[in-house]
C-alpha positions as protocol buffer text, in pm:
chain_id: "A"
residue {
  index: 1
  type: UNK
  ca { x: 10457 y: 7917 z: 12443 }
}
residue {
  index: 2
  type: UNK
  ca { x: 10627 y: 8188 z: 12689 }
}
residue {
  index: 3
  type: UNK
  ca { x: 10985 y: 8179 z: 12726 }
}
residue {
  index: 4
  type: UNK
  ca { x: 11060 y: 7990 z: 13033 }
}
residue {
  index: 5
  type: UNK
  ca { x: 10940 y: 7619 z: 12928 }
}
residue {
  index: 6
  type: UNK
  ca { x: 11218 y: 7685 z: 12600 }
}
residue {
  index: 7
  type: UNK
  ca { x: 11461 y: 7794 z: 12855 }
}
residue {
  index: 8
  type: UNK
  ca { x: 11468 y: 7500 z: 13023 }
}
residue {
  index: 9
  type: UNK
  ca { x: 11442 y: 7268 z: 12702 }
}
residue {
  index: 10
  type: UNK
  ca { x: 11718 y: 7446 z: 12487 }
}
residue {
  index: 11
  type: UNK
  ca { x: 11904 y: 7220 z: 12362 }
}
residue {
  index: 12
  type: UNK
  ca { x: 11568 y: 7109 z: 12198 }
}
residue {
  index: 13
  type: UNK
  ca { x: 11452 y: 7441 z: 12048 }
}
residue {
  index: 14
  type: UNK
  ca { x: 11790 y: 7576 z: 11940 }
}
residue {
  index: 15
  type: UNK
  ca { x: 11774 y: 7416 z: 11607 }
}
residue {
  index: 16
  type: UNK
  ca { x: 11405 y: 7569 z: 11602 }
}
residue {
  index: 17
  type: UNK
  ca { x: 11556 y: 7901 z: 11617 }
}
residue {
  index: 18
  type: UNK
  ca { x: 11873 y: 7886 z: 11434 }
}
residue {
  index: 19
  type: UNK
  ca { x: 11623 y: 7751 z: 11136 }
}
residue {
  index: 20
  type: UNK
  ca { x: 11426 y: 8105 z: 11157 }
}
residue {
  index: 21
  type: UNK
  ca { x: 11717 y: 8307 z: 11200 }
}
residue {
  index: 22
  type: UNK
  ca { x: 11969 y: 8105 z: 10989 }
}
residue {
  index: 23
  type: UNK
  ca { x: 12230 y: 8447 z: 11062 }
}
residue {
  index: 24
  type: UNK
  ca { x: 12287 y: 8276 z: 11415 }
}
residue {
  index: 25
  type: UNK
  ca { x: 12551 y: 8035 z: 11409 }
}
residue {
  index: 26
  type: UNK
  ca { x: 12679 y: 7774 z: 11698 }
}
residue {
  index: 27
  type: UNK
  ca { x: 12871 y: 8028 z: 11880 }
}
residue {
  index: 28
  type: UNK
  ca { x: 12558 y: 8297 z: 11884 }
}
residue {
  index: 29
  type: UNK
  ca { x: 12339 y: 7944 z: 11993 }
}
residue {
  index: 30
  type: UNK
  ca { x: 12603 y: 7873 z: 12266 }
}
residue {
  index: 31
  type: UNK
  ca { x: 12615 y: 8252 z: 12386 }
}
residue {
  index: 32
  type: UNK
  ca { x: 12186 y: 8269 z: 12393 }
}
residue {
  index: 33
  type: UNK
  ca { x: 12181 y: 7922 z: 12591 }
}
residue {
  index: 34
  type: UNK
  ca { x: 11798 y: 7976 z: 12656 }
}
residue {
  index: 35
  type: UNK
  ca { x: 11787 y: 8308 z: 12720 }
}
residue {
  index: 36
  type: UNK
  ca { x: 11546 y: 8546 z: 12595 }
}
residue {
  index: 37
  type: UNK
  ca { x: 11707 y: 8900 z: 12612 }
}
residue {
  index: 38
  type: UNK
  ca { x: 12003 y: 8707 z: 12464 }
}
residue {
  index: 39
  type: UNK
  ca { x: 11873 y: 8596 z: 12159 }
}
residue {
  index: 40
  type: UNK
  ca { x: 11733 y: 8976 z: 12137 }
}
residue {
  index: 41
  type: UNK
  ca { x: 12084 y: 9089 z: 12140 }
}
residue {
  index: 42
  type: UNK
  ca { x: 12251 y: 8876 z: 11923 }
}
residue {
  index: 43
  type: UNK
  ca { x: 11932 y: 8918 z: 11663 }
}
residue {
  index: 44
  type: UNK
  ca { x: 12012 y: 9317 z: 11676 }
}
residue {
  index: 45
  type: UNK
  ca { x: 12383 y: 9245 z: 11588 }
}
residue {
  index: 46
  type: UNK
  ca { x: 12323 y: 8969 z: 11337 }
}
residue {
  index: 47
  type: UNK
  ca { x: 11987 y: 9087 z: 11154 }
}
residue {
  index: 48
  type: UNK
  ca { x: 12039 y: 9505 z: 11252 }
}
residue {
  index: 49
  type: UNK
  ca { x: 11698 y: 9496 z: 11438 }
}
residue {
  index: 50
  type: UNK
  ca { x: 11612 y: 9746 z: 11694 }
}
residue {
  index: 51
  type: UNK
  ca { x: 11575 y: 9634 z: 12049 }
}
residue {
  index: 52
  type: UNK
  ca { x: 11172 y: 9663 z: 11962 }
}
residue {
  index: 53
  type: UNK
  ca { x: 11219 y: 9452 z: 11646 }
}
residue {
  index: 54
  type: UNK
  ca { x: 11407 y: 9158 z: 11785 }
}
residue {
  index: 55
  type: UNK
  ca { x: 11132 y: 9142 z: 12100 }
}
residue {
  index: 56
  type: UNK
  ca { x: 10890 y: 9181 z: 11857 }
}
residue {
  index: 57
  type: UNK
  ca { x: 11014 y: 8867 z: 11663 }
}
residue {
  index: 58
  type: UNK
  ca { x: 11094 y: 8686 z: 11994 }
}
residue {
  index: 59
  type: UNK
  ca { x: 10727 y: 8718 z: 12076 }
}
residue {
  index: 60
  type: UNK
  ca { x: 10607 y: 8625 z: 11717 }
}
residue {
  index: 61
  type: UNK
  ca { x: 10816 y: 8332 z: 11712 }
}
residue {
  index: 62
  type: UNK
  ca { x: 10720 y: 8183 z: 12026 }
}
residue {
  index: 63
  type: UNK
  ca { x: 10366 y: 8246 z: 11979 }
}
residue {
  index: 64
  type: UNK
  ca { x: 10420 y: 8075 z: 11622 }
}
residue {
  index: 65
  type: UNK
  ca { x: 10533 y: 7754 z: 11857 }
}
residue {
  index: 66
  type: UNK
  ca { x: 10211 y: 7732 z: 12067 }
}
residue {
  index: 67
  type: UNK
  ca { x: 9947 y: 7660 z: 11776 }
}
């Protein structure tokens, strides 16, 4: 699934992510509001991932919610 399609259905996949990355609470959910480099960001802060980790994980996780 690329990004976009979850960007415009977030308040439908948030619970999706906050499940994987159970470090994110409301307020990081609120902040991301659909958006990608977001979600990076607050998954360097809240995990310690490098930029390349947390796009990394991004990707793997939205790949994970195509099949």
């Amino acid at each position: 699934m690329a990004w976009d399609p979850m960007q415009g259905r977030w308040l439908q996949f948030k619970r999706t992510v906050q499940e994987k990355w159970k470090k994110l609470d409301e307020q990081d959910l609120d902040l991301i509001a659909g958006r990608n480099a977001v979600l990076v960001g607050r998954l360097q802060v809240r995990y310690g991932y490098s930029k390349e980790e947390a796009e990394r994980a991004v990707d793997e996780f939205t790949s994970m919610l195509e099949t």
